[in-house]
TIBASE-25091 format. One line per 3 residues: number of its first residue (from 1); their letters; for each residue x, y, z of N, C-alpha, C. Coordinates in steps of 0.05 Angstrom, whole numbers, m for minus. Last residue first. Layout:
BEGIN
NUM	a	X,Y,Z,X,Y,Z,X,Y,Z | ... .
This chain:
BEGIN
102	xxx	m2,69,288,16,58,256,35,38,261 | m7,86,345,m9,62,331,m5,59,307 | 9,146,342,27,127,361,26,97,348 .
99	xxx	m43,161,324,m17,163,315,17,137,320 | m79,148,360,m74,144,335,m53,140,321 | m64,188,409,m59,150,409,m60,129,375 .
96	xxx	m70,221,384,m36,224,387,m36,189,387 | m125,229,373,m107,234,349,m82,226,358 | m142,231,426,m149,204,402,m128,214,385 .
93	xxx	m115,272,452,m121,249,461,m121,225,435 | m148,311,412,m121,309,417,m119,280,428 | m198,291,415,m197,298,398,m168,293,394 .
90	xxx	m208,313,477,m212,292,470,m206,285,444 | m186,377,469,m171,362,488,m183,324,479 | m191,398,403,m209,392,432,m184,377,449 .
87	xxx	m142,448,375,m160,425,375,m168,410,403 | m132,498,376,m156,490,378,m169,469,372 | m76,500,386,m89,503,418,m120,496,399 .
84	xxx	m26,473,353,m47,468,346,m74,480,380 | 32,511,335,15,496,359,m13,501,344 | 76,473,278,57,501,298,46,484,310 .
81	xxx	140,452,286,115,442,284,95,468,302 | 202,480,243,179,471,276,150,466,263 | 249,444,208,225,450,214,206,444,234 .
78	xxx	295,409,231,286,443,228,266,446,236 | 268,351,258,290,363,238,283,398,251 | 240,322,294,251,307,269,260,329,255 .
75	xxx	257,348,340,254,323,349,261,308,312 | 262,409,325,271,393,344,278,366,332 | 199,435,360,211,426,336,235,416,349 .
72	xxx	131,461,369,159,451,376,171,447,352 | 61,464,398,79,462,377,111,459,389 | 22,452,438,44,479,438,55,485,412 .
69	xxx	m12,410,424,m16,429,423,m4,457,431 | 36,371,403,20,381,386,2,415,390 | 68,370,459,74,381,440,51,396,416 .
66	xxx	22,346,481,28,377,503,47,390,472 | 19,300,458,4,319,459,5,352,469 | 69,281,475,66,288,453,40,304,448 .
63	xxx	62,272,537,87,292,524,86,300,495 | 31,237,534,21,266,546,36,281,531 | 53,190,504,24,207,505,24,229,509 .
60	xxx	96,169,517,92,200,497,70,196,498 | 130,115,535,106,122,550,104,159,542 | 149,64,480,152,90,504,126,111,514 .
57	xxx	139,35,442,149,27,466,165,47,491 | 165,82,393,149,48,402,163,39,431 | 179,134,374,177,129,399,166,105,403 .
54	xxx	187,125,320,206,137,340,201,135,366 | 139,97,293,166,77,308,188,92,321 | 108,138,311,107,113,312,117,97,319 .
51	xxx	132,182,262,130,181,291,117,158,307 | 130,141,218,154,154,234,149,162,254 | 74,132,213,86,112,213,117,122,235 .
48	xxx	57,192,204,55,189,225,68,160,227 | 126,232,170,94,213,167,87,201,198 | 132,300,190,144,263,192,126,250,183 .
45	xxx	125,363,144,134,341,178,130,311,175 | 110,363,103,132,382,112,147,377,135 | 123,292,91,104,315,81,121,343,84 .
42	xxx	138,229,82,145,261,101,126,276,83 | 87,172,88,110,180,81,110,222,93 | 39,162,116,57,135,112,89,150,90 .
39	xxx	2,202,126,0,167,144,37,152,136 | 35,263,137,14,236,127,17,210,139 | 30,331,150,34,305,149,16,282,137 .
36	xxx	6,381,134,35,381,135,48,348,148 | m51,377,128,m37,393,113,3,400,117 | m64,337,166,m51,325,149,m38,347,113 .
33	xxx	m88,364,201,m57,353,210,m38,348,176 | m131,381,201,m118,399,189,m86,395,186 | m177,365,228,m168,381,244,m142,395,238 .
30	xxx	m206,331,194,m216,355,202,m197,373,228 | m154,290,191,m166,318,173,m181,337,184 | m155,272,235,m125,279,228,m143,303,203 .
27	xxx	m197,250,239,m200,279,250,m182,287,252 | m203,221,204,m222,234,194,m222,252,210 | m176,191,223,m161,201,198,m182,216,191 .
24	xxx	m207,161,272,m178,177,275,m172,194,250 | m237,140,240,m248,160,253,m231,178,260 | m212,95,220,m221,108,199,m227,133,210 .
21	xxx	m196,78,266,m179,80,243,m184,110,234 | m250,57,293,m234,81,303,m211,93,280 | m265,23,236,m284,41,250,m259,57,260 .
18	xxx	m242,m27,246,m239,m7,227,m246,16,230 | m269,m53,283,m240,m51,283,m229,m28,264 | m315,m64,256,m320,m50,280,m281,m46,289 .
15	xxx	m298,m89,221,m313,m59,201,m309,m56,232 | m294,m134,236,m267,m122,221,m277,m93,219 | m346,m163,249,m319,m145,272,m300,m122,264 .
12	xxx	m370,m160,200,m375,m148,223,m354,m140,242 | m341,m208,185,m336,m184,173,m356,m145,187 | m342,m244,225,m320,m241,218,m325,m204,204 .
9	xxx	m411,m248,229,m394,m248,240,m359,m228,242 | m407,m261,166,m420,m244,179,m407,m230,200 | m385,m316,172,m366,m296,149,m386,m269,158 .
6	xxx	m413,m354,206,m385,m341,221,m381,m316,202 | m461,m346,178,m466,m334,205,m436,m320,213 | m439,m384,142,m454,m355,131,m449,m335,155 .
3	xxx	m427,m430,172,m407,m408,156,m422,m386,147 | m483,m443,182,m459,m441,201,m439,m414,188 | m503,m455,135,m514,m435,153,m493,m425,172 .
């Protein structure tokens, strides 16, 4: 009974850990990111892993969002990055901290 309860438990949490992940990539899409990036390799722009470890351990929140939604370029090659102005301010927020975590 015990172990039934903990493997419940256990697999309960993981799904609740999973959850923002999964929510994040579901608004990397609905919001169209991933027509020029991806989770884990370049696209026309950086995989988000790369942006990730370009900045680990540096304080780009704002600065990367202010990017996303101006657009820029620069940072990983030629090609600029368009400004994204219609995605939500909360939306942005989640998507950069998303990002950031790969």
């Amino acid at each position: 009974m015990y172990k039934t309860l903990l493997t419940v438990g256990l697999l309960s949490a993981g799904l609740l850990l999973a959850a923002p992940a999964n929510a994040s990539l579901e608004l990397a899409k609905k919001n169209n990111c991933l027509a020029c990036h991806s989770v884990d390799h370049k696209v026309v722009g950086p995989a988000f892993k790369d942006v990730a470890a370009k900045y680990k351990g540096q304080n780009v929140q704002a600065k990367l969002e202010e990017k996303v939604r101006k657009g820029g370029s620069g940072s990983f090659g030629p090609v600029p990055m368009s400004p994204n102005p219609q995605v939500p301010d909360a939306e942005l927020k989640q998507l950069v901290k998303w990002v950031l975590s790969q």
